[in-house]
SELOKE-840258 format. One record per atom (N, C-alpha, C): residue in three letters; x, y, z. Coordinates in steps of 0.2 Angstrom, whole numbers, plus 5000, padded with zeros to 4 digits. Layout:
N
ALAXYZ ...
***
This chain:
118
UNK500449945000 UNK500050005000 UNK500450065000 UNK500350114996 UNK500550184996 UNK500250234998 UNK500850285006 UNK500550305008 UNK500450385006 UNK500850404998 UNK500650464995 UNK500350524997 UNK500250575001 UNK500050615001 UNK500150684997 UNK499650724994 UNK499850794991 UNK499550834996 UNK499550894992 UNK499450964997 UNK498750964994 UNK498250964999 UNK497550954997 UNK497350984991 UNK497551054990 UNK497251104983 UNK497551074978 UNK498051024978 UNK498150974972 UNK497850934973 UNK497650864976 UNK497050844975 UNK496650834974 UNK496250904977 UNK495850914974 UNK495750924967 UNK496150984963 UNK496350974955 UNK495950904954 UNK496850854955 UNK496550784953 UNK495650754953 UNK495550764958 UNK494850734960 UNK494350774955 UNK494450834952 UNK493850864949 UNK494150834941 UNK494650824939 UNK494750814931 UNK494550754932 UNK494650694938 UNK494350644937 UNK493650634935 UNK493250674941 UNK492750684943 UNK492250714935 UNK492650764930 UNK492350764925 UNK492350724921 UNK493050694919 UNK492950634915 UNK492450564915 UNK492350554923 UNK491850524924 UNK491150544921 UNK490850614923 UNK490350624921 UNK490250654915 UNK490750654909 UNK490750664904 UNK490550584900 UNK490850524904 UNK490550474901 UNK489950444905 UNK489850474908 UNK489250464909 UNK488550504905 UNK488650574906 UNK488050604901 UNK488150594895 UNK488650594890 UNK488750614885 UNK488950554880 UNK489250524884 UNK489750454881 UNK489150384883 UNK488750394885 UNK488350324886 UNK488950274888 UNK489250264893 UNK489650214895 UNK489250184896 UNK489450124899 UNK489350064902 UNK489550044907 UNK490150054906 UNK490850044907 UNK491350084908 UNK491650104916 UNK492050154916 UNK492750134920 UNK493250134919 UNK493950104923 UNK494250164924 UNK494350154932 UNK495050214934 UNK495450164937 UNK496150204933 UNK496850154936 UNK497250224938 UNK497850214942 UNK498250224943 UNK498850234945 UNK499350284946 UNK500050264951 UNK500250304954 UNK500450314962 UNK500350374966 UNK501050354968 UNK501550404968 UNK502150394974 UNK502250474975 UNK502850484980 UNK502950564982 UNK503350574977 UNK503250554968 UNK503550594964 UNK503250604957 UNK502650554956 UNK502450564950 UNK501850544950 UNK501250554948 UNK500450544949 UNK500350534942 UNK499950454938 UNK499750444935 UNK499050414935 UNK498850454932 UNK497850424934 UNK497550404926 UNK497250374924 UNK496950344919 UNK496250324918 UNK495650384914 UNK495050364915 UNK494950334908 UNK494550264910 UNK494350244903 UNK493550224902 UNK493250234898 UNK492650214896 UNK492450184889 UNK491950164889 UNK491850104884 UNK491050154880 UNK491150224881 UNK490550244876 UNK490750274869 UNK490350334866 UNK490450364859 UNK490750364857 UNK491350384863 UNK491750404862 UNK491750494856 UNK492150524852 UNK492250564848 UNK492850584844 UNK492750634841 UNK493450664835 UNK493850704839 UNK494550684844 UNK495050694845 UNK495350774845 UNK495250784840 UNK495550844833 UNK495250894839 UNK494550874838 UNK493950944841 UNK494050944846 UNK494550934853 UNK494350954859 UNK495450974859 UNK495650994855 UNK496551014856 UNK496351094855 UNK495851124852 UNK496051194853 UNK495451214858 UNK495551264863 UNK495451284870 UNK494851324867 UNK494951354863 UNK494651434862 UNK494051394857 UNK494251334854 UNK493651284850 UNK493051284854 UNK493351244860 UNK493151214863 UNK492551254867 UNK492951324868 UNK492451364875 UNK491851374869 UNK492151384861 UNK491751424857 UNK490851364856 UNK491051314857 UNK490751234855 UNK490451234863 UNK490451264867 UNK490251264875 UNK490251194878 UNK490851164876 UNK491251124878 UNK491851124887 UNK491351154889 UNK491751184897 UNK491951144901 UNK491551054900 UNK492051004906 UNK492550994901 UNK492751004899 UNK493350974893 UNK493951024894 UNK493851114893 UNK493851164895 UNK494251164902 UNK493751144907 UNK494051134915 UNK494651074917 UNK494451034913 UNK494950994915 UNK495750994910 UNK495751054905 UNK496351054905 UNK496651114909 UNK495951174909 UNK496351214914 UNK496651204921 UNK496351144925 UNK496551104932 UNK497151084931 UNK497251044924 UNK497951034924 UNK498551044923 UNK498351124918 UNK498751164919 UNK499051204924 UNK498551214929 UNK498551234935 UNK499251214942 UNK499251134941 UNK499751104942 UNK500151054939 UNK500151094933 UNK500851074929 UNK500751004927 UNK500150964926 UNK500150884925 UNK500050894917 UNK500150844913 UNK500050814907 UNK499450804908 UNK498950844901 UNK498250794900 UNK498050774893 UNK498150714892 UNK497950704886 UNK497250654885 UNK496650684879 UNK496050644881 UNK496150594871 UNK496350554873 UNK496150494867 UNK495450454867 UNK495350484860 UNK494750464856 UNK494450454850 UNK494150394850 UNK493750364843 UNK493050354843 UNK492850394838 UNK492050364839 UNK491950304838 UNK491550284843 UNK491250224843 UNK491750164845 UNK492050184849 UNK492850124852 UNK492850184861 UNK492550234862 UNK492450254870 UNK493350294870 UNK493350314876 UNK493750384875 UNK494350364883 UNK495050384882 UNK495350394888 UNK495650434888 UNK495550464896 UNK496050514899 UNK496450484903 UNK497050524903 UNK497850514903 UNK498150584910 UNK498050574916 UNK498350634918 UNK498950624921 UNK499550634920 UNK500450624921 UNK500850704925 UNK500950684931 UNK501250744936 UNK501850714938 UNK502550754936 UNK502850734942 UNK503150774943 UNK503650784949 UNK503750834955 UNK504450854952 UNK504450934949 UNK504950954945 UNK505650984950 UNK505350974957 UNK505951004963 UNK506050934966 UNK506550924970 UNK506850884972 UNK506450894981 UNK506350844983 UNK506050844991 UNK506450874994 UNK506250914999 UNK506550945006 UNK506851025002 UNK506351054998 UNK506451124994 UNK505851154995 UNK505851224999 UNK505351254997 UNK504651254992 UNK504651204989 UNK504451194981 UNK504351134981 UNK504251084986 UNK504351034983 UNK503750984982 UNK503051034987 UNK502451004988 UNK502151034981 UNK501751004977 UNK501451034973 UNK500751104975 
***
């Protein structure tokens, strides 16, 4: 067992990009089927939501300003959370094969630095 902890307001982050991606396949994506995986140490956070629904065209959600325009705003939020805290977000998707998100942080200071909690 890992006993990983961050600084709550990252976290949290984490917990809301999760938390959208869930409910993006839930409203929109007709899941069925939803799997979260991941890997937590005090140096890099990898989380993985996947679902088995519509899925979509990939293309359409890489520009920001498309997206606010398309009123596309949990898509929107979940990369502004993760820009927030510096994590990688990548959403891979095909219609009709269901969609995954990808979120990748790890800790660009070294432990026991000013800097070191996110």
């Amino acid at each position: 067992m890992n006993d990983a902890r961050f600084d709550p307001d990252f976290e949290a982050y984490l917990y809301w990009i999760v938390r959208q991606a869930c409910d993006n396949a839930l409203r929109h994506a007709g899941a069925r089927r939803i799997c979260l995986r991941g890997e937590l140490n005090n140096h890099q956070v990898l989380l993985v939501v996947e679902d088995d629904g519509v899925g979509f065209k990939v293309g359409e959600q890489r520009n920001l300003l498309e997206l606010l325009n398309k009123r596309h705003f949990g898509l929107v939020g979940m990369h502004e959370r993760a820009a927030i805290i510096a994590a990688q977000l990548s959403i891979d998707s095909e219609i009709g094969q269901g969609t995954r998100v990808t979120i990748r942080w790890k800790r660009s200071f070294p432990p026991n630095t000013r800097y070191s909690s996110p």
